[in-house]
VOGU-3710 file (C-alpha; in Angstrom, 3 decimals, decimal comma):
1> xxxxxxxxxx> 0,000/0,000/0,000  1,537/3,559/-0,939  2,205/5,722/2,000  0,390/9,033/2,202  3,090/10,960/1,924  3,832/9,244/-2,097  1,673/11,387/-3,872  3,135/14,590/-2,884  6,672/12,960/-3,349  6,006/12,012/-6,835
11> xxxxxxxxxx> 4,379/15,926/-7,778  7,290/17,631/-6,764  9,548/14,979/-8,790  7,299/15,714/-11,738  8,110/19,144/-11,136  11,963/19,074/-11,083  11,272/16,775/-14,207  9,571/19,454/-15,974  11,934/22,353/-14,941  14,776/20,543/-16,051
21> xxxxxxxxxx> 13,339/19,869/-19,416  12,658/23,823/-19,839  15,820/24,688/-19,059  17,682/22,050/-20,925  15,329/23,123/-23,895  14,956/26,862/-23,776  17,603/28,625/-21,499  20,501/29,870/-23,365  22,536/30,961/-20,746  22,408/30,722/-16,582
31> xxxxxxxxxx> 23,645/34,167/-15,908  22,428/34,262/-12,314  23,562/30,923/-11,048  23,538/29,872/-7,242  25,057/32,051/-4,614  27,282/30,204/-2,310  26,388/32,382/1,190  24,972/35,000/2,422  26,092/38,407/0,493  28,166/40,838/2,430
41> xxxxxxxxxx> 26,635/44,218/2,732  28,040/47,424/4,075  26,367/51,148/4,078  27,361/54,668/4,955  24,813/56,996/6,163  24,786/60,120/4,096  26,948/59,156/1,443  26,129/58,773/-2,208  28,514/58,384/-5,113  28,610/56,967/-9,104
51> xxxxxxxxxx> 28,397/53,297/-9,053  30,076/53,610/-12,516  32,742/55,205/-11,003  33,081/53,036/-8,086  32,885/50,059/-10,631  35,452/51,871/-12,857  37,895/52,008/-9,696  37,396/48,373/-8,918  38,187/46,980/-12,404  41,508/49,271/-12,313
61> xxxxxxxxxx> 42,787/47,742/-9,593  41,576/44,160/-10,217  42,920/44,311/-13,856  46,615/45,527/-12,059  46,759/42,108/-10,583  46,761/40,361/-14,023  44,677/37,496/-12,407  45,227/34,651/-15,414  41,403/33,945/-16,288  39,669/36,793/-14,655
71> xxxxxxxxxx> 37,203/37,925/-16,530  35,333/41,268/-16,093  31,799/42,713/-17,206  28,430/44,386/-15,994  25,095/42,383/-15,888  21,903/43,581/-15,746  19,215/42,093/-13,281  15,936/43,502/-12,462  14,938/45,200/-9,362  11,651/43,829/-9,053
81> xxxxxxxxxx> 9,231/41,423/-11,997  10,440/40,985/-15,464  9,126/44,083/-16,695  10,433/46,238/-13,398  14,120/48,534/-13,694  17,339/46,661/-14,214  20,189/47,101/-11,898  23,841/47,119/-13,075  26,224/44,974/-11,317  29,835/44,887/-11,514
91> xxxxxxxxxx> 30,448/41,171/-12,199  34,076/39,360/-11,620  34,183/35,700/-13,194  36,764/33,172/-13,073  36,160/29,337/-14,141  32,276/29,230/-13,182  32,946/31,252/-10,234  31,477/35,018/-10,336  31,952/37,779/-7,764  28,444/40,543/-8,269
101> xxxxxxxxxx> 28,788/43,718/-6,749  26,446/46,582/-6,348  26,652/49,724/-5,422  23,243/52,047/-5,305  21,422/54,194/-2,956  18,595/53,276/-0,624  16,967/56,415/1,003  19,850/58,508/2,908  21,576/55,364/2,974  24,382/53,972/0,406
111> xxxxxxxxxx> 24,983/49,902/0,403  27,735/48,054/-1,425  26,557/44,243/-1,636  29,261/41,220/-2,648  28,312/38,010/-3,518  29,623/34,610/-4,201  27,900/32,812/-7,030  28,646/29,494/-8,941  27,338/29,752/-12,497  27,744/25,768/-13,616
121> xxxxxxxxxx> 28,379/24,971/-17,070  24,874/22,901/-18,105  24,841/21,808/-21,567  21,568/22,182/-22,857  19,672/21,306/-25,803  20,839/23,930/-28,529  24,579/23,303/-27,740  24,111/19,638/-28,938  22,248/20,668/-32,078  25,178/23,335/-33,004
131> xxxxxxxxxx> 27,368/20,376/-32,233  25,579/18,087/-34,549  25,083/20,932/-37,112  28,872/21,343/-37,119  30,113/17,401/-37,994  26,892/16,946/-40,307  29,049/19,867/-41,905  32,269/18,371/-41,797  30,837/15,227/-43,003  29,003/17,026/-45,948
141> xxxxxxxxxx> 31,950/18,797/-47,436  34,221/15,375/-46,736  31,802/12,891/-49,018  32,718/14,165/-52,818  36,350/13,858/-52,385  36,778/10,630/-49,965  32,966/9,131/-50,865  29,678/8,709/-48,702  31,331/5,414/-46,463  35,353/7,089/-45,544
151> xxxxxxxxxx> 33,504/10,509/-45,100  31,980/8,806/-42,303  34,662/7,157/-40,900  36,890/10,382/-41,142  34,269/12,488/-38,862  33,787/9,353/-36,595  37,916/10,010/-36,425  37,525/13,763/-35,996  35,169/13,087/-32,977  37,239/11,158/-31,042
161> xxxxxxxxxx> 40,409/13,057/-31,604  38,265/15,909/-30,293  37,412/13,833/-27,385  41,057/12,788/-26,774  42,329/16,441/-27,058  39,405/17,857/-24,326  40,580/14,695/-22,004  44,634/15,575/-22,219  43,566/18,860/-21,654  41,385/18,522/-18,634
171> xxxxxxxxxx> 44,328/17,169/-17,106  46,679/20,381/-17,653  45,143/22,875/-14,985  45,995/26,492/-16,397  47,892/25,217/-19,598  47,250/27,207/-22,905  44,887/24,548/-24,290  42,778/24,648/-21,242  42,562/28,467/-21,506  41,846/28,785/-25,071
181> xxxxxxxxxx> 39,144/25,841/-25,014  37,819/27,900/-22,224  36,936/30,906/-24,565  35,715/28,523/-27,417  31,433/28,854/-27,530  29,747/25,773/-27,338  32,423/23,530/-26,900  33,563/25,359/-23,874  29,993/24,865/-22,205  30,569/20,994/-23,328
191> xxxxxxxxxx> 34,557/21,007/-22,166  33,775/22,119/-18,505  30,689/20,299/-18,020  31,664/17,077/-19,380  35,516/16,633/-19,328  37,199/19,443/-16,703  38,419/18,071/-13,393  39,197/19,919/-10,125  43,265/19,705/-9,222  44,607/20,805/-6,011
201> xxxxxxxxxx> 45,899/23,790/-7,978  42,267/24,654/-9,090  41,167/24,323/-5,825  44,097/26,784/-4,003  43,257/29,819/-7,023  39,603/29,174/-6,584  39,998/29,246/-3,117  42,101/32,529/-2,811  39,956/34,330/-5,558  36,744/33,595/-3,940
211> xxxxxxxxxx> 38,286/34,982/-0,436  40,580/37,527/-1,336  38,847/39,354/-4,379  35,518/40,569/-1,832  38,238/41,808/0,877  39,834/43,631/-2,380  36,484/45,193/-3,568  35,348/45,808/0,614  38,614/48,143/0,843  38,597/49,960/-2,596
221> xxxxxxxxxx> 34,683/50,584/-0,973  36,117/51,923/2,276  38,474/54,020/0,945  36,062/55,603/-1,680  33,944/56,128/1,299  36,893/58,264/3,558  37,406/59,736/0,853  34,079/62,010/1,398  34,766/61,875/5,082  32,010/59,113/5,610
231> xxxxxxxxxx> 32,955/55,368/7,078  31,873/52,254/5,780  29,838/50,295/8,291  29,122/46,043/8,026  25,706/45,137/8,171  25,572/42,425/10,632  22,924/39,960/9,311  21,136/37,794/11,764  22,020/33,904/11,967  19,894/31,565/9,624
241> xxxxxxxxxx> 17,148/30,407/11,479  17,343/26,383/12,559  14,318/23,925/11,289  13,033/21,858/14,196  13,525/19,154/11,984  17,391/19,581/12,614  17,825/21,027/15,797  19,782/18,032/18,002  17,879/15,764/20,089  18,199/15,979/23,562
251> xxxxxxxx> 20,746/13,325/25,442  17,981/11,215/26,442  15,850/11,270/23,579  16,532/8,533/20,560  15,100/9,244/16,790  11,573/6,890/16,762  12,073/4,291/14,059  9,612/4,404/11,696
//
C-alpha cells in the first residue's frame, strides 16, 4: 500500500522533471547561477557616489593584478518582476565562479553588496544541435572527395580526436589549451561540463579568488567612502534560522524508528 506521503513525493519529482526539461530546452545561458552564502553588505549613512565610477575604480585595480582567467563585465538584473528597472552589477568571473557587486542608494543610505555565485556549465539542448550541425558539416563537405562510407569514418575520427584532445587537456590545470578551449562557444559549455576536473591547484586559485577578491572590492569601498569623510559600516545579518527538523535531540531522547 503507498504511504500518504507518495503522492506529494512524486508531484514535486514531476516538477523538477519538468523544470529541467525547460531549461535544458529553452535557457541559453544561466547568468544568475547559485550564490554560495549569504552576500556581504556594508552602508554609509549620508553618502552617495557613481556606481560607474566606483565600478570603474574596482576593475583598475583588479585588472593591475593580471589574475590569469579573470574575466570582467556588468550584468543587468531587475529590481523587481520581469518588466520592473534593471540594476547594473559589476560582475568578476573566473572558471564558473562570479563575484556581483552593487553599489546604489537606498533612502539617505548607500549599500555596497558582494556576492559569491557558482554559475555551472549545463549543456543544454541547442549546444548539442550546433554540435551536430557542425560534424553533419564536416561530413558534408568530406563525401565528394573521400565518398559517402570514408567521409563517415573520417568524422567518426575527428570526434574522437576531439574527445582525446578535451581529455589531455582537462588534465593540464591552467595550460594554454585549457585556456583557449575555455573561450571557445559551445564547446567550452561541453569542455567544462563534461571533461574538466578539479586539481589541487584549481582548488588553491579558486579558493584565494573567492576569499581575497571581496576583501579587495570591501577596501577599494572603504576608501572611496573616507574619501568624502564618511565610514563604511558592516551590516551584521542575523544567523539563519534552525528547522526543528534539525535542531539536536536531547541526550535522552533517541530518533523513533519508523
Amino acid at each position: 500500500m503507498a504511504a500518504a506521503n507518495d503522492k506529494p513525493k512524486k508531484s514535486e519529482r514531476f516538477r523538477q522533471t519538468m523544470r529541467w526539461l525547460i531549461d535544458f530546452i529553452f535557457t541559453f545561458k544561466n547568468k544568475r547561477g547559485e550564490i554560495l552564502d549569504k552576500p556581504e553588505l556594508l552602508y554609509a549613512d549620508g553618502f552617495n557616489c557613481s556606481a560607474q565610477e566606483f565600478y570603474a575604480a574596482v576593475e583598475q585595480q583588479l585588472v593591475a593584478r593580471k589574475i590569469p582567467g579573470l574575466e570582467i563585465s556588468r550584468v543587468k538584473f531587475n529590481e523587481g518582476g520581469l518588466l520592473s528597472e534593471q540594476r547594473v552589477y559589476l560582475r568578476l568571473m573566473r572558471e564558473r565562479f562570479c563575484i556581483d557587486t552593487c553599489a546604489a542608494p537606498f533612502g539617505n543610505l548607500y549599500f555596497f553588496s558582494i556576492r559569491k555565485v557558482y554559475v555551472p556549465a549545463l549543456v543544454r539542448l541547442w549546444h548539442l544541435v550546433v554540435t551536430l550541425l557542425f560534424f553533419g558539416a564536416v561530413n558534408s563537405l568530406l563525401i565528394q572527395p573521400l565518398g559517402v562510407s570514408y567521409a563517415s569514418i573520417a568524422t567518426l575520427a575527428l570526434v574522437f580526436a576531439i574527445v582525446g584532445v578535451l581529455h589531455n587537456a582537462a588534465g593540464e590545470g591552467g595550460s594554454d589549451l585549457d585556456t583557449l578551449l575555455l573561450k571557445i562557444p559551445v564547446l567550452a559549455t561541453i569542455y567544462e561540463d563534461w571533461f574538466r576536473v578539479d586539481t589541487y591547484y584549481r582548488e588553491d586559485t579558486r579558493s584565494l579568488y573567492l576569499q581575497l577578491f571581496p576583501q579587495f572590492i570591501q577596501t577599494i569601498a572603504e576608501e572611496t567612502c573616507a574619501a568624502k569623510g564618511f565610514k563604511l559600516i558592516p551590516y551584521l545579518q542575523p544567523p539563519t534560522p534552525v528547522s526543528g527538523l534539525n535542531k539536536p535531540l536531547p541526550p535522552d531522547k533517541k530518533p523513533v524508528a519508523s
